[in-house]
N, C-alpha and C positions, 0 to 999 in steps of 0.2 A: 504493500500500500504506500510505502514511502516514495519507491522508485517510480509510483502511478503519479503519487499529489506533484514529486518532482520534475518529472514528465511533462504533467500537465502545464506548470507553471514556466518552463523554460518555451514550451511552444506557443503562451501567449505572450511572452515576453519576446519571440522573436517576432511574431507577427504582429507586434506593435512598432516593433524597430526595422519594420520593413524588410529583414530580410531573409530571402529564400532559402529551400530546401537544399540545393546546391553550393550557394555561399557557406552556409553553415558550413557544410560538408569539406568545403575550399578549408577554410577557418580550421576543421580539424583534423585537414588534411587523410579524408575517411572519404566512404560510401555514403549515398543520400537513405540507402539503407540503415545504417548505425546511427544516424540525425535519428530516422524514424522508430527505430526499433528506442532510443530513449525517450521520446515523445510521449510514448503509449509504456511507458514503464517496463518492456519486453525485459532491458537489458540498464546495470544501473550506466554511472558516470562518474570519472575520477574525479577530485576535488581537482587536480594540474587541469583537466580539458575543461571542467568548470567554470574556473576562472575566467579562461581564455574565450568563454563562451560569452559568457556576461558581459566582457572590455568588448567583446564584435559586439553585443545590442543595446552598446554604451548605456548599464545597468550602474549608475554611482552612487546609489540607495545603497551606503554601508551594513545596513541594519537587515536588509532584505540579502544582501550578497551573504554576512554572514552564516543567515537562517535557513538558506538555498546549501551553503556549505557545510551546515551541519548535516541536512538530510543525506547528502550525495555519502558522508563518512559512516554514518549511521544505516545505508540502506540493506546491509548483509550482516547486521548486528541480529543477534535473537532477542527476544523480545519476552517477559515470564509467557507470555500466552503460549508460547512453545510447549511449554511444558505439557498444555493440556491438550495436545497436536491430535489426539486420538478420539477426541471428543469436540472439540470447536469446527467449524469448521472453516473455512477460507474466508467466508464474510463474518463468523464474528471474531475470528483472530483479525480484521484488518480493522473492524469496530472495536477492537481493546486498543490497539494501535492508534486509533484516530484520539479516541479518553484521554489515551494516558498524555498527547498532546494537546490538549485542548486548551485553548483560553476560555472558552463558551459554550453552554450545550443550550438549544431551544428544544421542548419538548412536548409534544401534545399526545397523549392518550386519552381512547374510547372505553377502554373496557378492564386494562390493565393496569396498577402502579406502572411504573416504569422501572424496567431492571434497577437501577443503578440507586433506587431507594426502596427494594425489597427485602424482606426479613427472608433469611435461610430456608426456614417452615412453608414459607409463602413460595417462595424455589420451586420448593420440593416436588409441592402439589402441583404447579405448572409443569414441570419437568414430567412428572408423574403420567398426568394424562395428557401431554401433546407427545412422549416417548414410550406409546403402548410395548409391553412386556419387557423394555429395559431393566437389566441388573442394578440390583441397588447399588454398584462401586461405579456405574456410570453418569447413574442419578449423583451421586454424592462429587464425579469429578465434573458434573457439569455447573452445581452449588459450588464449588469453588471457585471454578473457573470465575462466576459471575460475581463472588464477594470478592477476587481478587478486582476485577472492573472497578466496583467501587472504593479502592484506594485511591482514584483518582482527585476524591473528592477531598480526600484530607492531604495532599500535596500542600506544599508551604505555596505557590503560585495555583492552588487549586482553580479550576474554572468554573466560574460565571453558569449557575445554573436555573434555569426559568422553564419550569412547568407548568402547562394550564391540562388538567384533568376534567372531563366530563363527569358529572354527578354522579353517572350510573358506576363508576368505577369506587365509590366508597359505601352503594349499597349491594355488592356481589358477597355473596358467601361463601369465595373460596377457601375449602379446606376447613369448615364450620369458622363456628362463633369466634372461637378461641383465638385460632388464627390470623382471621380478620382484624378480630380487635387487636392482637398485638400488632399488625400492620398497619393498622390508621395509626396508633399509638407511634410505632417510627418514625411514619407520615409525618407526621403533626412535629414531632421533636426534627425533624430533620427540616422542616419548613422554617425553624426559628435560626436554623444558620446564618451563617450572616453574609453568606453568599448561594444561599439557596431560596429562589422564591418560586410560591406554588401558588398558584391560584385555582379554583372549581368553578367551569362553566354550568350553569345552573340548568337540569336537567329540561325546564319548560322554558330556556333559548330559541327563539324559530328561526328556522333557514342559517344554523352559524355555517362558517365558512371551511370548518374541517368533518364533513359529512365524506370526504372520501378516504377516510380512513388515517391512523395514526402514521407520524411520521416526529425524526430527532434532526434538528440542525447542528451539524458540529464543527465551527470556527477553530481553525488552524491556529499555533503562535504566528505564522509565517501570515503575514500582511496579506487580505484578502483572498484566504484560503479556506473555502467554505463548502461545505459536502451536504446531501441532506440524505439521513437512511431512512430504513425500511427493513423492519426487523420480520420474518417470514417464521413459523417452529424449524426450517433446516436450516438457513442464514441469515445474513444482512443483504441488503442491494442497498447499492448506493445511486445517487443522480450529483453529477459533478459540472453540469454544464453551467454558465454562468445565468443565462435569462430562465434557465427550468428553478434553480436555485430561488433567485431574484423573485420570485413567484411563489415559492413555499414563503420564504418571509415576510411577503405580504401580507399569507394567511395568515401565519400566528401572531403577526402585529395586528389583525383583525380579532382573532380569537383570546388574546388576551385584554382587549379592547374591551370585548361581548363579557369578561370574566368579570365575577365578585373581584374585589380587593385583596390584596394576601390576608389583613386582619378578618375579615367578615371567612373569607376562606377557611382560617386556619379554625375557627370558630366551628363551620360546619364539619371540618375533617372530625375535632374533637367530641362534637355531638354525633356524630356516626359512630367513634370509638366507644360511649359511654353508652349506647342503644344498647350492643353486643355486651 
């Protein structure tokens, strides 16, 4: 996912500086093929060709050269999500990837918390019945995998997190009473972060603007690097294009618009906790 965001970012950054497939290619003294195969993340890029890259599409944004140079060192580094290589799969190893660099997450769910503030128990039972007849030591490495995800959040530079939930997601009775209530109970304590805000779009909303289903924005360190997933029970998909992007944050600057306040929010999360 590294060698993709970095890809991605040098082929807008030459087609802003005008220039070609070819020149590139001149410049690094290669094939128009090895331009492209970095493009699309095929193959990575030394930090030496890098540079050399950057000075041809007169790139003198110190701060962005740097953050372009970390990636290119970092892009064959492992990552912990390896470890859980036999149970993640390709899209949510490159969704712990995209966390654990995040400045910002936007986040809207229909029906679900959202991973990255779910309690273990609450795991479980998702794990449980979207991975019919799975072994409990798969269930148990896929609960980790995903409480490792949420170390993101207590990083000393943690990112920027902004939830709007639909109602119907604090009156589901996943996994009984018990469960639930200690999940709003999370809910609610993890909302008082001081870099977490959650808001409840209130279930009689008409016509809000994320009826097509949940989706997460996730803001790069690397200046105007901006992804938006889509979490499936086998992966992630991602949309990386800049006006498809441009378009999802309409919605949730609409959707969080539509929303209670965090206070009035954080209120109902806790009167859901106290029913159960």
């Amino acid at each position: 996912m590294r060698q993709k965001r970095l890809g991605a970012e040098l082929r807008k950054l030459r087609e802003r500086a005008g220039v070609s497939f070819e020149a590139a290619a001149d410049v690094l003294e290669c094939g128009k093929a090895k331009i492209s195969r970095i493009e699309t993340g095929v193959n990575g890029i030394r930090p030496v060709e890098l540079r050399v890259l950057l000075k041809a599409y007169g790139i003198e944004d110190q701060a962005l050269s740097d953050a372009l140079l970390s990636m290119a060192r970092e892009g064959r580094t492992r990552g912990w999500w390896n470890r859980y290589g036999d149970v993640l799969s390709d899209g949510f190893a490159d969704l712990a990837e995209l966390e654990s660099k995040a400045s910002s997450l936007q986040l809207w769910e229909t029906i679900l918390v959202p991973g990255l503030l779910q309690t273990p128990e609450y795991m479980r039972v998702l794990f449980r019945r979207g991975r019919l007849d799975a072994p409990d030591t798969e269930i148990e490495s896929h609960v980790a995998g995903r409480v490792h995800r949420q170390l993101a959040l207590d990083r000393d530079d943690a990112p920027e997190v902004w939830v709007v939930l639909y109602e119907p997601v604090l009156q589901a009775k996943l996994g009984g009473q018990a469960v639930m209530r200690d999940q709003l109970t999370h809910l609610a304590n993890m909302a008082q972060r001081e870099r977490v805000t959650v808001q409840i779009l209130p279930y009689g909303t008409e016509s809000h603007r994320g009826m097509n289903g949940p989706f997460g924005i996730v803001a790069a360190t690397t200046p105007g690097m901006e992804v938006v997933r889509m979490e499936t029970m086998a992966t992630a998909l991602f949309v990386e294009e800049e006006a498809q992007v441009s378009s999802y944050k309409l919605v949730f600057d609409q959707l969080r618009a539509a929303a209670l306040g965090p206070a009035p929010s954080l209120e109902l999360i806790r009167s859901a906790a106290e029913r159960l």
